[in-house]
C-alpha positions as CSV (number, residue, x, y, z in Angstrom):
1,X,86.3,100.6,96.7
2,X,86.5,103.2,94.3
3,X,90.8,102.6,93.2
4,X,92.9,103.9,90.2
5,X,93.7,100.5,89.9
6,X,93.4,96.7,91.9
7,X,95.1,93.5,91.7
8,X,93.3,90.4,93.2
9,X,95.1,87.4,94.3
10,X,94.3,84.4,96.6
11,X,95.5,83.1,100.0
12,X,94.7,80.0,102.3
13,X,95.4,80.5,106.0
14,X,97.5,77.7,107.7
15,X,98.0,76.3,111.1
16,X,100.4,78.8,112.1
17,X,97.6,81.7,111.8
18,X,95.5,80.1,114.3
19,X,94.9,81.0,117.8
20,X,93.3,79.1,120.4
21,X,89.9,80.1,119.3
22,X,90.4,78.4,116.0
23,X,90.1,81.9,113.8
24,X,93.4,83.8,112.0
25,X,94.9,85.8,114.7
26,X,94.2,89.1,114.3
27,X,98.0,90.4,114.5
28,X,98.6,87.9,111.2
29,X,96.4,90.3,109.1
30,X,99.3,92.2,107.9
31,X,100.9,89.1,106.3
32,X,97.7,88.7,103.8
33,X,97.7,92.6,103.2
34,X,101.1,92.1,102.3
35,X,99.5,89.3,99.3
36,X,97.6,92.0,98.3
37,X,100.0,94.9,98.4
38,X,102.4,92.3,96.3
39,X,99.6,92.0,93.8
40,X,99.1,95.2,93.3
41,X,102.8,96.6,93.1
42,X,103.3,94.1,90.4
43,X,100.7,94.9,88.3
44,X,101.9,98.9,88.3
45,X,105.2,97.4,87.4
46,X,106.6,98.6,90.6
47,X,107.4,96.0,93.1
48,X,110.2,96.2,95.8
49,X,113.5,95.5,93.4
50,X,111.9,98.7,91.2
51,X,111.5,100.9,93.9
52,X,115.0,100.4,95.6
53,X,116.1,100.6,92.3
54,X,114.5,103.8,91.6
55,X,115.9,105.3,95.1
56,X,112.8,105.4,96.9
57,X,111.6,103.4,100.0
58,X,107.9,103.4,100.8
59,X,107.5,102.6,104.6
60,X,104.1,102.5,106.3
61,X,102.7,104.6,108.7
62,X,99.3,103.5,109.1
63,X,97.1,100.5,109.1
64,X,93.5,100.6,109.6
65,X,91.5,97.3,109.7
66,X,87.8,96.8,110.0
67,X,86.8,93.1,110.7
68,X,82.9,91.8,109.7
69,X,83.8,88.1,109.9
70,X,87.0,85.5,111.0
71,X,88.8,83.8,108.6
72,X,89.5,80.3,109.6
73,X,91.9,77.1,109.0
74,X,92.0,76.9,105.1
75,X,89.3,78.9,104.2
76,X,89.9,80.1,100.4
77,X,90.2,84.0,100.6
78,X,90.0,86.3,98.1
79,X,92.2,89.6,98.5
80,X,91.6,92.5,96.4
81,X,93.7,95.6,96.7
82,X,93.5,98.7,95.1
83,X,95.5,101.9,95.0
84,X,93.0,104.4,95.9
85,X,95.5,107.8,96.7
86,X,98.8,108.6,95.5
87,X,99.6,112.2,95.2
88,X,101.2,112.8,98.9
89,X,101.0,109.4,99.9
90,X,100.4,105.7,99.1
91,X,96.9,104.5,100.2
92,X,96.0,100.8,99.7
93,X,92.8,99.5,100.3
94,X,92.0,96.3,100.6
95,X,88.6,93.7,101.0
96,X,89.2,90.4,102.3
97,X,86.4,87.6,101.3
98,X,85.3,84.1,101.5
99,X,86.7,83.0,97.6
100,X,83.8,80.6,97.9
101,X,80.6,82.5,99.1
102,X,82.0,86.3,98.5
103,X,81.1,87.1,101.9
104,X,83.3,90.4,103.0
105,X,85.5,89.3,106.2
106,X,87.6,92.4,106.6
107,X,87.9,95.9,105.0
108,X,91.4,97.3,105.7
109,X,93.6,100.4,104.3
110,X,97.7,101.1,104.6
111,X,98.9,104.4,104.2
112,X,102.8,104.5,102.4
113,X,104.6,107.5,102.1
114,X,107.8,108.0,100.0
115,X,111.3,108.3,101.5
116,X,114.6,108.5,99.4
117,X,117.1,105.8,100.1
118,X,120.0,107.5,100.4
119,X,119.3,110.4,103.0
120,X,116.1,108.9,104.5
121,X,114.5,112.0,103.8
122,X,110.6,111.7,104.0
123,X,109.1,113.1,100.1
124,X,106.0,115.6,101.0
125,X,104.8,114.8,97.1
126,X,104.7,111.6,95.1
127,X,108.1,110.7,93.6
128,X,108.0,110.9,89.5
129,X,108.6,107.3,89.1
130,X,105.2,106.1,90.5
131,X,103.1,108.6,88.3
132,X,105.1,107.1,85.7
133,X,103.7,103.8,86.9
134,X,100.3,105.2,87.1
135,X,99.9,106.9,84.2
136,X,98.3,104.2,82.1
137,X,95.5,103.4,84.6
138,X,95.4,107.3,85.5
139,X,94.0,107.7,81.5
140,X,92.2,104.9,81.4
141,X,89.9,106.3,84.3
């Protein structure tokens, strides 16, 4: 994954992630991107109190996954996400692994694009605030 910046952070799926064939349901997926998105926001200093103070919403409008492997009942995953486009839009990438082995299970992607609050007018460009946010791993590239 070639990102401006990631943020890795652990889950553990539970018995409610389970389906009859004893793997993570494949419609929970979004809940550990969400881990990862988390991570990742708060490391740019820009997690969901920021942005709604800021005036800007980031809705998605596209997820993409691509599994290699289940996860299962409280397997230890490692979730690494990284910002990897932000000019027009907000693309997260993310790898999902086996914390213990580092074998990939799932490459996904969510695309986020920046509305203002207020109006709930869609932005065609990237809001000031998160190039602010950016900057520092932007120069450090």
């Amino acid at each position: 994954m070639k990102a401006i910046v990631t943020a890795t952070t652990t889950a553990k799926p539970q018995f409610y992630d389970i389906d009859s064939m004893n793997i993570v349901w494949h419609g929970y997926y979004p809940k550990f991107m969400e881990l990862g998105r988390v991570a990742i926001l708060d490391k740019i200093d820009y997690g969901y109190e920021q942005m709604v103070a800021s005036g800007y919403g980031w809705p998605i409008i596209d997820m993409r996954f691509r599994y290699a492997r289940p996860m299962r009942l409280h397997q230890e995953i490692e979730i690494v996400a990284g910002i990897t486009e932000w000019e027009n839009r907000l693309k997260i990438d993310y790898e999902f692994k086996d914390l213990k082995t580092g074998q990939r299970l799932n490459r996904c992607s969510s695309v986020q694009v920046a509305i203002e609050i207020e109006t709930e007018t869609m932005l065609w460009e990237t809001p000031p605030i998160l190039r602010e946010k950016l900057a520092p791993f932007l120069s450090a590239s």
